[in-house]
N, C-alpha and C positions, 0 to 999 in steps of 0.2 A: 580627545581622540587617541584610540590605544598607538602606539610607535609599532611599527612593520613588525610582524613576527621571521626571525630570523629564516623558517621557512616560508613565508608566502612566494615564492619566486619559484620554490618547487612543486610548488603544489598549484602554482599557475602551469606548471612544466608538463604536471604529470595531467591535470584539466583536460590542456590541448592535445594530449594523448585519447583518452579516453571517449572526449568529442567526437573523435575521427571514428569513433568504430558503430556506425550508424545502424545496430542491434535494439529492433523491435521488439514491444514485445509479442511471445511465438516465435519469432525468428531462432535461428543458433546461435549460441553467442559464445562458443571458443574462441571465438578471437578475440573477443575482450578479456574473456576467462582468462586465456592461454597467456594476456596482458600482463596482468595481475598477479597468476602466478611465477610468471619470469622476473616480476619484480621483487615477490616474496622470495627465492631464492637467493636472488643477487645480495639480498641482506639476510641469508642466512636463516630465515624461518620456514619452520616444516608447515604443512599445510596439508588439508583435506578435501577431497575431490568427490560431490554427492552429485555421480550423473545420472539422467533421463534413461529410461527405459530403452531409448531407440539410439541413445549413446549422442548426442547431436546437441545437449544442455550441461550444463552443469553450474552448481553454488560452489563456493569455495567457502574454507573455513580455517582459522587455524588460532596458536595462542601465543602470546608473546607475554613468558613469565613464566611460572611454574607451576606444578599441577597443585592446586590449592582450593580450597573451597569459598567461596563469596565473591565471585570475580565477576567483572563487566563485559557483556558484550557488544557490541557496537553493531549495527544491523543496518544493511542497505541492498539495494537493489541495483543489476546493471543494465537491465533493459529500458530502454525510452517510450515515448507514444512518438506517433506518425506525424511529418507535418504536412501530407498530403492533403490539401485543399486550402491550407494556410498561405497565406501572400507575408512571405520573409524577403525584407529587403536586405539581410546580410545572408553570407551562408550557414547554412542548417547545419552542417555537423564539422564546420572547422572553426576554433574556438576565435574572435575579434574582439580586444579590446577595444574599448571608446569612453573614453571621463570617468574612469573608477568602475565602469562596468564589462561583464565578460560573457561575450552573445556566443549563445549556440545550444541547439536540441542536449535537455537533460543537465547544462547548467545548475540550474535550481532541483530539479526533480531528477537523479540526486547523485551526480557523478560530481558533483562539486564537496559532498559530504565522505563519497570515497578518496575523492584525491588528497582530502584533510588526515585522513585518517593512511593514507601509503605515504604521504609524503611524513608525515609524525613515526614511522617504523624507527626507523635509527636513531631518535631522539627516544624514544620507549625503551629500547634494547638498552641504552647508558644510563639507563631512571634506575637498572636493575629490580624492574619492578618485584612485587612478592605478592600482593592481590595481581593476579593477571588479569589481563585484557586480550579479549578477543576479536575477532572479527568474523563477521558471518554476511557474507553479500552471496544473495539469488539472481534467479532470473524468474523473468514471467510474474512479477509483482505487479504488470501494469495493465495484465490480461485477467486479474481476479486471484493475484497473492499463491500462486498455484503453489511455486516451488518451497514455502517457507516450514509448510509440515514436515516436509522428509527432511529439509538441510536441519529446521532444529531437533528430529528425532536422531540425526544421525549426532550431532553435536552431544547428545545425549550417550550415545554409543563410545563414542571416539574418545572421551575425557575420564578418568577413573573419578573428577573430582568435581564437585558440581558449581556451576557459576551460580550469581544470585539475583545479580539485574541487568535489564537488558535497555539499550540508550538505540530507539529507532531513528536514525538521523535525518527523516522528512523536513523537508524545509517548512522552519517553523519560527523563522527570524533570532532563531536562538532563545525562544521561550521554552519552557516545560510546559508540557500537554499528557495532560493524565487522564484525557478521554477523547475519544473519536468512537463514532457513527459505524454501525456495522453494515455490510453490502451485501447483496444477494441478486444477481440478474438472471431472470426467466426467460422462457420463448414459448409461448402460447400458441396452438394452431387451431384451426376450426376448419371443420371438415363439412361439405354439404353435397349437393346436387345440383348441376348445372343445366338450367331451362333459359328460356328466351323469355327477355327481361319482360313480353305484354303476360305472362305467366304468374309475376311476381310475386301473387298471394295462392299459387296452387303451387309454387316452390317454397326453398328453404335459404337466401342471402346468406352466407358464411361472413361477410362484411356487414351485414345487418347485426346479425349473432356477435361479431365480435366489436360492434358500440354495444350493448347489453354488458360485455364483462369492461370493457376499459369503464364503463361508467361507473359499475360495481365497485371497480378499483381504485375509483377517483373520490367516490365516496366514504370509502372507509379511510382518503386518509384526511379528506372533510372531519369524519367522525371524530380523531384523532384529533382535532384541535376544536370543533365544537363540547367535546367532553371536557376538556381539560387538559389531555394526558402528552402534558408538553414536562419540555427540560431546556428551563431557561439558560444553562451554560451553553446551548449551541444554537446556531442562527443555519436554518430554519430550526426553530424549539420542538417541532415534534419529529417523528417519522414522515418522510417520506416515501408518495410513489410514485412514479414515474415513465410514463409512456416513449420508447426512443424510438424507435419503429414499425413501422406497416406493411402490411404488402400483400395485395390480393388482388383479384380478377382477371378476366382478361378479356373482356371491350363494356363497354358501353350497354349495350342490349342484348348482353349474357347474365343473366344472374349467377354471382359468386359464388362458384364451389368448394372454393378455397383461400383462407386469409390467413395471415401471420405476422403477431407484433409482438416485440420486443420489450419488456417492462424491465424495469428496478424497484427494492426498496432497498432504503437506507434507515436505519432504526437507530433510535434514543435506545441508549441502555434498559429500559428498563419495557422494553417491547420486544416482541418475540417475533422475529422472520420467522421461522416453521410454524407459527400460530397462526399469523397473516393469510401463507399459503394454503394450511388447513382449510381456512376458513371461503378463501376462494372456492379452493377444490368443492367444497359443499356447493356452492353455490353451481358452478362447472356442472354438477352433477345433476342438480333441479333442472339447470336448461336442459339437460343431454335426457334426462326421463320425459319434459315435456315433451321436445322432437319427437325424439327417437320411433315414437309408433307411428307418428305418420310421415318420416324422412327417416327410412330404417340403416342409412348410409351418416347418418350426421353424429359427428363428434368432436370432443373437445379434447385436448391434451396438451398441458403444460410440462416442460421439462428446463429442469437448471442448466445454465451455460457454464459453472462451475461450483464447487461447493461452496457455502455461506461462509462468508470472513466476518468471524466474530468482531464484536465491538471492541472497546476497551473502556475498563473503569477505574482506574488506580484509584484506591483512597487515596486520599490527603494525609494520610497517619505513618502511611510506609516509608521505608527507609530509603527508598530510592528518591522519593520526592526530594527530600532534604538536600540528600546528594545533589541531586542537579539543580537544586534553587540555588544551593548553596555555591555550586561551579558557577553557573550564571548569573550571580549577584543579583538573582529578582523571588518576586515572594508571593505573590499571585502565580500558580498553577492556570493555563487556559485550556479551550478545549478546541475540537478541527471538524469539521462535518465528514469529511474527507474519510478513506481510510485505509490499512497497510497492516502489515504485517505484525501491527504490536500487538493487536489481541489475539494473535497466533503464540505467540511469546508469553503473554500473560495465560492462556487457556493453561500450558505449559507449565505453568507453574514459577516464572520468573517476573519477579517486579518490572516494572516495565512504564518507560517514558518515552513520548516524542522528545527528540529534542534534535535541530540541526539547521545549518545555515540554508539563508534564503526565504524567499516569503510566496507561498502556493500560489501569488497572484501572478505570478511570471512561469509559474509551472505550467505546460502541453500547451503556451499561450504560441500565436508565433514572436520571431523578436525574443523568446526566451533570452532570460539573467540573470548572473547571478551579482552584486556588488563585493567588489574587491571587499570591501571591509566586511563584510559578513563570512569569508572565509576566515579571514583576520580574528578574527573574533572566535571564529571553531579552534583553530588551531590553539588559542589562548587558553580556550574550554579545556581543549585535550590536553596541555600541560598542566593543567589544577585537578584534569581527572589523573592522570600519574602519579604526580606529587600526594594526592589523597588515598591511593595503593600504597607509599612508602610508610605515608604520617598511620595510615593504618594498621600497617605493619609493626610500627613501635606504638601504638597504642596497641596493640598487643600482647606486647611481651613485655610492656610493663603492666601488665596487669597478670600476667603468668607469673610474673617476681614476685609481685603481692601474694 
């Protein structure tokens, strides 16, 4: 067992901070923001503010080291999921310790991976780093990764020099994860005419119509694993689809003129969410030409609840891998069904790794945790990721001698 990292006390400090600021995601979240940056100040680092349109969000970003090319960024999110419907027998957003573990909304998923990384500032600033390190935490990663385009186009903007990989800190028990599952969630409506249900077959069910497409959808992702077209590194191996919601009529002995359900897919790398949907939409379309001439009101329309978060592939070949097996002394690479902001990062152009403490099964769970030793353990990461900006740095410039 590793001996206490000289910070873990602060980084339990700044945890029970950050706990307290009970930012949904959607919600505003200057107040955590406004957290974070008074913190970056107090130790002297500049910082960058990439807010929302209606002024009410913002990511923060900044670098610690100097403007140099090949540098890490460290990525995280500050907003939580909701624990409304969950039965928590501690409190939800104020942090309790009990035997090694530290309860409270966002522990794990993943204010536990920021406070590793605020409470490690003044230990960076005396590394004198020369690969810098950055930091980039959004908001709205738990509503569909919204804010992660603009903060990393702005980070693009803001730096004259370019970083080279990017360390997603989801809690991932401190393994490297060089792929995750991309997401995409829909909202399909169906439109019809409403008669009295002894009518039934001289109307048109909008609730009828829409078992027609959830079936459609259920089978192609049937298809999806009677063909073959699985990826054994992730558990479920193929794409996923996924029905979360319904909602139509309004009694009994009305036929529905109205229904609406809620789906997901979650894709294997090597399956195409705008293919899926295409191929819906055809189908959408055969129903809506059969209707339509004798129910000249009936239709179908699907729209996105936000735009598609790509997956993530990292070869096994790239340099980041290395990098982070090599900080985290393990050698199998895994992978997450799950997914976040890394293939926002990699679309971008930056190497790109899961890696951060805690383990998903205590993530949006209630009772969330995260185990002391697995911040322990981050913070140990973070000093081998410094030290490997310095040793960098003189492998270097002895090869500039040569």
């Amino acid at each position: 067992m590793k001996r206490e990292h000289r910070d873990i006390q602060k980084t339990i400090a700044i945890l029970k901070d950050l706990v307290a600021f009970s930012v949904l995601g959607g919600d505003s979240n200057l107040s955590i923001a406004g957290y974070i940056i008074d913190y970056l100040e107090e130790n002297q680092i500049s910082f960058h503010k990439v807010m929302n349109d209606r002024g009410n969000k913002m990511s923060v970003h900044c670098r610690i080291g100097p403007a140099r090319d090949g540098g890490v960024v460290l990525s995280g999110h500050m907003d939580v999921v909701t624990t409304e419907g969950q039965h928590w027998t501690r409190p939800e957003f104020t942090l309790t310790r009990e035997e090694g573990r530290l309860y409270g909304r966002g522990t794990t998923d993943m204010k536990g991976f920021l406070a590793c990384c605020l409470a490690m500032v003044p230990t960076l600033k005396k590394k004198t780093l020369v690969k810098p390190i950055y930091f980039a935490f959004s908001y709205d990663e738990e509503i569909g990764c919204l804010a992660g385009p603009d903060l990393i186009r702005d980070m693009k903007r803001a730096y004259v020099e370019r970083p080279a990989f990017a360390i997603i800190g989801e809690p991932t028990s401190m393994r490297t994860i060089t792929a995750e599952k991309g997401v995409a969630f829909f909202e399909t409506e169906v439109v019809s005419t409403a008669a009295h249900s002894s009518q039934v077959r001289n109307s048109l069910s909008a609730i009828e119509e829409t078992t027609y497409l959830i079936q459609w959808l259920l089978k192609k992702m049937d298809d999806f694993i009677d063909e073959g077209n699985i990826d054994p590194r992730f558990d479920p191996s193929h794409t996923t689809i996924h029905i979360g919601k319904i909602r139509g009529g309004t009694a009994t002995n009305i036929v529905a003129d109205h229904c609406l359900f809620e789906w997901d897919i979650r894709n294997i790398p090597k399956d195409s969410i705008e293919k899926i949907k295409e191929s819906f939409e055809v189908f959408c379309m055969q129903r809506i030409a059969k209707n339509k001439t004798v129910f000249p009101d009936f239709n179908i329309r699907t729209t996105a609840n936000f735009p598609i978060v790509p997956g993530l592939d990292t070869p096994l070949n790239e340099e980041i891998v290395a990098l982070v097996n090599g900080l985290t002394h393990s050698k199998a690479p895994g992978t997450v069904a799950f997914a976040s902001e890394a293939g926002q990062f990699s679309k971008e152009g930056f190497e790109t790794v899961l890696c951060g403490p805690g383990d998903m099964e205590q993530g949006h769970t209630a009772d969330e945790y995260i185990e002391v030793t697995q911040l322990n353990t981050c913070l140990y990461f973070l000093d081998r990721l410094a030290d490997w900006a310095k040793m960098e740095h003189k492998h270097e410039q002895k090869n500039e001698k040569v």
